[in-house]
C-alpha positions in Angstrom: -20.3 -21.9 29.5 -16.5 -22.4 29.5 -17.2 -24.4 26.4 -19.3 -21.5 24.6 -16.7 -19.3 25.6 -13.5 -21.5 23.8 -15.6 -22.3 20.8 -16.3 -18.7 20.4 -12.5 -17.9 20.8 -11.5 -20.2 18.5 -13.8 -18.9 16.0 -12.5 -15.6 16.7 -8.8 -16.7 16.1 -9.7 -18.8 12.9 -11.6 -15.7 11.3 -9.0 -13.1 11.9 -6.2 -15.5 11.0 -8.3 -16.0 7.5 -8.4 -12.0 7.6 -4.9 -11.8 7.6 -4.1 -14.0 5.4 -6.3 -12.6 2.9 -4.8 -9.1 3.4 -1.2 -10.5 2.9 -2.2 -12.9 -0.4 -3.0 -9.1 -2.6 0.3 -7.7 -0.9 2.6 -10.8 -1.7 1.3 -10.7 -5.7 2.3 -7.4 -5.6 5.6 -7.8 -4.6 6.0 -11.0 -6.7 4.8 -8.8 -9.6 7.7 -6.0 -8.8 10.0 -8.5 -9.2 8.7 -10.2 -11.9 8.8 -6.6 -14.0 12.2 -5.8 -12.4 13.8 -8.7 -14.1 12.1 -7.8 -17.4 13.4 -4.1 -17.3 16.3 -2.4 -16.6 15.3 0.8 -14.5 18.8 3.0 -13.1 19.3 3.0 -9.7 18.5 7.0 -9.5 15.1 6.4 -11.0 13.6 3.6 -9.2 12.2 4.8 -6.6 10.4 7.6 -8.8 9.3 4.9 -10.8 7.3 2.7 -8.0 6.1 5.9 -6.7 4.3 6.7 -9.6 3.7 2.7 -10.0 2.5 2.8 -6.8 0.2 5.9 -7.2 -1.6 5.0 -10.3 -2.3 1.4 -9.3 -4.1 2.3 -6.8 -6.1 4.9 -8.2 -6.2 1.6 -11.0 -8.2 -0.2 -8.2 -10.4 2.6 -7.1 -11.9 2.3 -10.7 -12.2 -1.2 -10.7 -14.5 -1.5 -7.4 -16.3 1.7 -9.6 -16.7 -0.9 -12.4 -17.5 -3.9 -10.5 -20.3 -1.8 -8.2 -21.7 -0.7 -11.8 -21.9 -4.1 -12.8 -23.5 -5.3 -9.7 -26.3 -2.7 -10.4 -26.4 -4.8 -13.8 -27.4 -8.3 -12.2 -31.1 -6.9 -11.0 -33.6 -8.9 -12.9 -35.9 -6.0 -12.7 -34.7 -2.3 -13.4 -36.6 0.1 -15.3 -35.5 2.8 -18.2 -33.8 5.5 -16.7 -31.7 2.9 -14.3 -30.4 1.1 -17.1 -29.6 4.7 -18.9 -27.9 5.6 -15.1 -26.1 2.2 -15.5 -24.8 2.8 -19.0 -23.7 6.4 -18.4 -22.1 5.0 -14.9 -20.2 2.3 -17.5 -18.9 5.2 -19.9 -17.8 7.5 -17.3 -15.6 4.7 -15.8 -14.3 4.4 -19.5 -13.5 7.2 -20.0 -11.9 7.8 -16.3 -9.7 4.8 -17.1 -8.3 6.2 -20.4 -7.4 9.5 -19.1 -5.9 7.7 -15.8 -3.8 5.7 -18.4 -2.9 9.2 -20.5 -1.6 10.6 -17.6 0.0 7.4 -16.4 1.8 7.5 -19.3 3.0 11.2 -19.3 4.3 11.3 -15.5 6.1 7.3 -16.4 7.8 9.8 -19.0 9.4 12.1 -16.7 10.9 9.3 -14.9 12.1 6.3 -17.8 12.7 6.7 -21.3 9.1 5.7 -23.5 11.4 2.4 -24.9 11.2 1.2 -20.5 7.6 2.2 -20.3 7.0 -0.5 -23.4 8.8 -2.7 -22.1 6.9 -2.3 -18.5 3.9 -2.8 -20.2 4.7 -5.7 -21.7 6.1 -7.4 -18.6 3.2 -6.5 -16.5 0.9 -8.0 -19.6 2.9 -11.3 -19.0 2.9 -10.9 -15.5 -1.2 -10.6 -15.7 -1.5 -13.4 -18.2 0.7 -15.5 -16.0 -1.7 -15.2 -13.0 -4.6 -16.1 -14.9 -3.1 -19.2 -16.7 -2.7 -20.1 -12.3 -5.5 -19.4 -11.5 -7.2 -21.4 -14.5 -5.6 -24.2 -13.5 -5.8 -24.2 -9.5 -9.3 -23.9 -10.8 -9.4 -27.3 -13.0 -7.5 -29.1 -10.5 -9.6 -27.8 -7.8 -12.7 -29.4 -10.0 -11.4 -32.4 -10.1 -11.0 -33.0 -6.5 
């Protein structure tokens, strides 16, 4: 019984250490990402914190969209769906479209009232490279993982 009852805590101990981990991985590219753009653009003193607010704001509503998209796309994978699911499923795809461009419209516009439009091209650029950084990573943690 003792046993049992130490495998069973070490289970529990190993699982929410994982948990926490995982919680603090999405945290820690965020923060690398901050500074990654910081170095890229110059943003004044006075207008930093307005700008990460709104940063911080829109990428989140970013995400919502994107667990929208990937629970659409899920409802994709079924071998079997009849007519009017795959009409529901295309609609479902278009509406999150179209949710995305106006999110990045008004993204745009409130970025605006807090950097000049030659910042918010440069931000975009920087997080593009930022992104395209990431995924050159993670392509090769990938390949090396393969090969072990």
């Amino acid at each position: 019984m003792k046993n049992l009852l130490l495998f069973f805590t070490l289970l529990c101990t190993a699982y929410f250490s994982n948990a926490q981990q995982n919680q603090k991985k999405p945290r820690n590219i965020e923060e690398h990402k901050k500074k990654f753009i910081e170095q890229r653009i110059e943003i004044k003193e006075s207008n930093k914190s307005n700008f990460w607010a709104t940063y911080d704001r829109y990428n989140n509503k970013r995400k919502d969209l994107r667990i929208k998209r990937e629970q659409n796309r899920l409802s994709m994978q079924k071998s079997e769906i009849s007519e009017s699911e795959a009409q529901t499923i295309i609609s479902n795809e278009l509406a999150v479209k179209q949710e995305e461009l106006a999110l990045e419209k008004n993204y745009i516009r409130d970025l605006q009232q807090v950097i000049s439009n030659k910042e918010i091209l440069s931000f975009l650029k920087a997080e593009r490279e930022f992104n395209k950084m990431v995924l050159k990573r993670l392509a090769k943690e990938r390949r090396e993982g393969q090969r072990n």
